[in-house]
One Martini backbone bead per residue (centre of mass of N, CA, C, O) as a GRO file, in nm:
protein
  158
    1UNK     BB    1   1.442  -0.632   1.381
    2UNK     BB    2   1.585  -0.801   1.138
    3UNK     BB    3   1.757  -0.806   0.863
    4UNK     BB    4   1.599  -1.007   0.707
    5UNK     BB    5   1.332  -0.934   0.780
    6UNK     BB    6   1.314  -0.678   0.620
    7UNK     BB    7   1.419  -0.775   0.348
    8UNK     BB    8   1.182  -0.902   0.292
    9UNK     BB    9   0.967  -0.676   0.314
   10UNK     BB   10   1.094  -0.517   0.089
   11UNK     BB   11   1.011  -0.730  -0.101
   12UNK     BB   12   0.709  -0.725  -0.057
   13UNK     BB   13   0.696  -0.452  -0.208
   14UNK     BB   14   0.832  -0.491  -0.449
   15UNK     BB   15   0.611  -0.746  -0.552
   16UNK     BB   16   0.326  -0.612  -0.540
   17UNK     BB   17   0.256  -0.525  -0.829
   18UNK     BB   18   0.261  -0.812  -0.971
   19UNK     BB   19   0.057  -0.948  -0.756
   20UNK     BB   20  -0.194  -0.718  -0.842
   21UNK     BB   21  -0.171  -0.776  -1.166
   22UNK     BB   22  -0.261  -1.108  -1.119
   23UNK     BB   23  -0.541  -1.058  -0.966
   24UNK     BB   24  -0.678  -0.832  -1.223
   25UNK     BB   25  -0.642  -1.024  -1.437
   26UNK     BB   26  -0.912  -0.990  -1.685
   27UNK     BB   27  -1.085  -0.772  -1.512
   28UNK     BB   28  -1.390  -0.656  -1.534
   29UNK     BB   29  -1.587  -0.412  -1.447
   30UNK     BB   30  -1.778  -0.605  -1.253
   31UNK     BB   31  -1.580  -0.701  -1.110
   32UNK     BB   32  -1.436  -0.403  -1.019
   33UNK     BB   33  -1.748  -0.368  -0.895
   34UNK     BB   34  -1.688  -0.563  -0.671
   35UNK     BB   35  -1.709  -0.659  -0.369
   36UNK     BB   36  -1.475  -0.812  -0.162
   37UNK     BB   37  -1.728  -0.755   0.082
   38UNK     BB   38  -1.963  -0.698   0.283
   39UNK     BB   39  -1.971  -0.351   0.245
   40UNK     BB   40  -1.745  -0.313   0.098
   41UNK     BB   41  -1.496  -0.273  -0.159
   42UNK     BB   42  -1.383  -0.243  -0.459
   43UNK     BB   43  -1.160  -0.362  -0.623
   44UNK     BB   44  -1.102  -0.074  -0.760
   45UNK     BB   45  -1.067   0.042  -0.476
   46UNK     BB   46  -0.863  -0.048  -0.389
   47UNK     BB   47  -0.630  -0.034  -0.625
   48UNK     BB   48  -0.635   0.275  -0.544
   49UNK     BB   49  -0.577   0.257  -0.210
   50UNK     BB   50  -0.280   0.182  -0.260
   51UNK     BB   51  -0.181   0.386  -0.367
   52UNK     BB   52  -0.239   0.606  -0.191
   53UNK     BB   53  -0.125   0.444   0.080
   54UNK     BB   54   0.178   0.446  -0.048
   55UNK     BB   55   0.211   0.741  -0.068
   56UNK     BB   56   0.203   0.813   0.186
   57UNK     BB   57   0.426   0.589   0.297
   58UNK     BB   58   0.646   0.714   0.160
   59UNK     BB   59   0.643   1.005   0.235
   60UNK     BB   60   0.672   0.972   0.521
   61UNK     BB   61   0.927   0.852   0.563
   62UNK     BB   62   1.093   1.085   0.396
   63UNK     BB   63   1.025   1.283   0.638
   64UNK     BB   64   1.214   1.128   0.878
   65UNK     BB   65   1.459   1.104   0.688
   66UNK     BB   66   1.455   1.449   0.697
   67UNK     BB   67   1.331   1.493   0.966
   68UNK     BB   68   1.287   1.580   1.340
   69UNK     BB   69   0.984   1.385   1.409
   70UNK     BB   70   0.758   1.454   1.216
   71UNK     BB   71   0.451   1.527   1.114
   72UNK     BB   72   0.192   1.324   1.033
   73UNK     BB   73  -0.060   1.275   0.776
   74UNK     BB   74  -0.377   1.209   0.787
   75UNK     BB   75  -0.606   1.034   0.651
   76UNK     BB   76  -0.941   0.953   0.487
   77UNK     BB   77  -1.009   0.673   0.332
   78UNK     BB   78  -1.333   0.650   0.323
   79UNK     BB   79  -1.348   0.898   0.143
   80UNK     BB   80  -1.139   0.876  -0.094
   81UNK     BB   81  -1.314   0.577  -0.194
   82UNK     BB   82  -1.564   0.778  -0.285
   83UNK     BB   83  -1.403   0.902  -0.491
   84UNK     BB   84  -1.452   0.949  -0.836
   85UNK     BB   85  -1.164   0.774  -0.902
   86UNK     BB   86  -1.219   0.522  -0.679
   87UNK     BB   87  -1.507   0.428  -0.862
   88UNK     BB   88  -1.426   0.478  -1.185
   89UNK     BB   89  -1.168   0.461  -1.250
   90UNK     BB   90  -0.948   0.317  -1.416
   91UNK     BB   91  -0.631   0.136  -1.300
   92UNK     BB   92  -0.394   0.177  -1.486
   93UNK     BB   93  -0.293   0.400  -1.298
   94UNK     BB   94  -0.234   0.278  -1.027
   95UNK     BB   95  -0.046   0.024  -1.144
   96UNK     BB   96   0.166   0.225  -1.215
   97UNK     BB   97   0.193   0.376  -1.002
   98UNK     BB   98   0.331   0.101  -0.814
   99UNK     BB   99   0.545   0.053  -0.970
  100UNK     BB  100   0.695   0.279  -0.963
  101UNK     BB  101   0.698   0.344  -0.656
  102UNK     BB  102   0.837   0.040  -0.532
  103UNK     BB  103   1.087   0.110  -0.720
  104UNK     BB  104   1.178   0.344  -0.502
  105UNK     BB  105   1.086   0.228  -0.212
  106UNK     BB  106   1.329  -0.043  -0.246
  107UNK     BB  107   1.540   0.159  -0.288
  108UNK     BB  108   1.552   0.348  -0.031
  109UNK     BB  109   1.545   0.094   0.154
  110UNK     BB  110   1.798  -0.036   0.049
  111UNK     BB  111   1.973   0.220   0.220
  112UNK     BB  112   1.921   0.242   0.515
  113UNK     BB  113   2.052   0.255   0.759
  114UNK     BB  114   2.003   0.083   1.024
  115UNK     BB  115   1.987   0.358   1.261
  116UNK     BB  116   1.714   0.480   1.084
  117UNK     BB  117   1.462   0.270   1.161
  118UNK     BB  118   1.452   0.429   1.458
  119UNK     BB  119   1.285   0.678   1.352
  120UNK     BB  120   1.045   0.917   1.365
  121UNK     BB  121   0.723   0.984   1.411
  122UNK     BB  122   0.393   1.178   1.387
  123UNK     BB  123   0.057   1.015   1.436
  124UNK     BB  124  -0.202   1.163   1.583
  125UNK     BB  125  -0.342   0.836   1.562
  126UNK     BB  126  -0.105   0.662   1.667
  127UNK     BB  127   0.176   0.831   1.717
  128UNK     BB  128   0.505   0.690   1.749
  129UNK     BB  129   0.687   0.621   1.454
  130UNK     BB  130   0.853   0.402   1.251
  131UNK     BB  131   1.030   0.296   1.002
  132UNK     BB  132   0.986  -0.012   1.082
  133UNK     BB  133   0.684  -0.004   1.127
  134UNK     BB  134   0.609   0.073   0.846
  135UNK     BB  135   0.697  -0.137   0.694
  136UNK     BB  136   0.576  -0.373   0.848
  137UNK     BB  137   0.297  -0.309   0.732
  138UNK     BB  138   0.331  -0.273   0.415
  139UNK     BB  139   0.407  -0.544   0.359
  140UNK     BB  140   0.113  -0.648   0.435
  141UNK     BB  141  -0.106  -0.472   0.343
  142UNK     BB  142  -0.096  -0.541   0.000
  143UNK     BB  143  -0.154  -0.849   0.072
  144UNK     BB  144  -0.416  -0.856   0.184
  145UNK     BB  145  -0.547  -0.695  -0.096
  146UNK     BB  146  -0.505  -0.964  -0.264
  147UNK     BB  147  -0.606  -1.200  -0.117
  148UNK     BB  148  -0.909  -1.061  -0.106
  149UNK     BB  149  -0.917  -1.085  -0.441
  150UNK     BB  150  -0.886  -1.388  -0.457
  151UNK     BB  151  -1.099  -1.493  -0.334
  152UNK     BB  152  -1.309  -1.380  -0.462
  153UNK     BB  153  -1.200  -1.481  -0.730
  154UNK     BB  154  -1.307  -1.799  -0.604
  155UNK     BB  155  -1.606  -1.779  -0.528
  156UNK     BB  156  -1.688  -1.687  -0.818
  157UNK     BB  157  -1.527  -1.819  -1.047
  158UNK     BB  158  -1.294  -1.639  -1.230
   0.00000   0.00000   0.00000
């Protein structure tokens, strides 16, 4: 991945905050309560499960950053979404999560060496994953659950 692309997905993550807080602006409980997708979670649910995945993902980098190849933990997200703060919790909370969050997680990244992009880290479940892989997957996960939320609210007319 070249320095350009990074800066850009690291964009990505600065803005994503702004990007779900437009997203789900003016939305009543019964809409914060429609999954998403026949079968999926709801809107609430998302917004919860952003939180939780990028705290978990901000974690993990800073133990990469700080410890040598460290076993990254995984957690089971459709377990945590079905618990009662990611199905009933005001969002509001979640929300302010990622604002705070966001903003340390793209000033963190805004500072990282070149060389240690390459660092990485073990993932149980998925292997040896890197600086660079996390980023990139984190830059994507955060607009795909924005999409999927514009989508719904175009499909219902909201």
């Amino acid at each position: 991945m070249t320095q350009d692309e990074r800066k850009k997905q690291i964009e990505s993550i600065r803005k994503l905050p702004a990007l779900l807080e437009a997203a789900v602006k003016g939305m009543n409980d019964r809409q914060l309560d429609t999954p998403y997708r026949q079968g999926g979670w709801t809107v609430r649910q998302v917004v919860h499960h952003l939180a939780d995945s990028h705290l978990n993902a901000f974690i993990r980098m800073k133990l990469i950053l700080t410890e040598d190849h460290p076993t990254l933990k995984p957690y089971d997200q459709d377990k945590w979404a079905v618990l009662t703060d990611s199905q009933h919790a005001p969002i509001a909370s979640s929300l302010e999560i990622l604002r705070g969050l966001h903003q340390r997680w793209s000033a963190l990244m805004d500072a990282i060496p070149e060389a240690a992009w390459n660092r990485t880290g073990f993932h149980p479940e998925r292997g040896d994953v890197t600086l660079s892989g996390t980023l990139q997957t984190y830059a994507g996960h955060g607009e795909k659950h924005v999409q999927s939320i514009v989508k719904l609210k175009t499909e219902q007319g909201w």
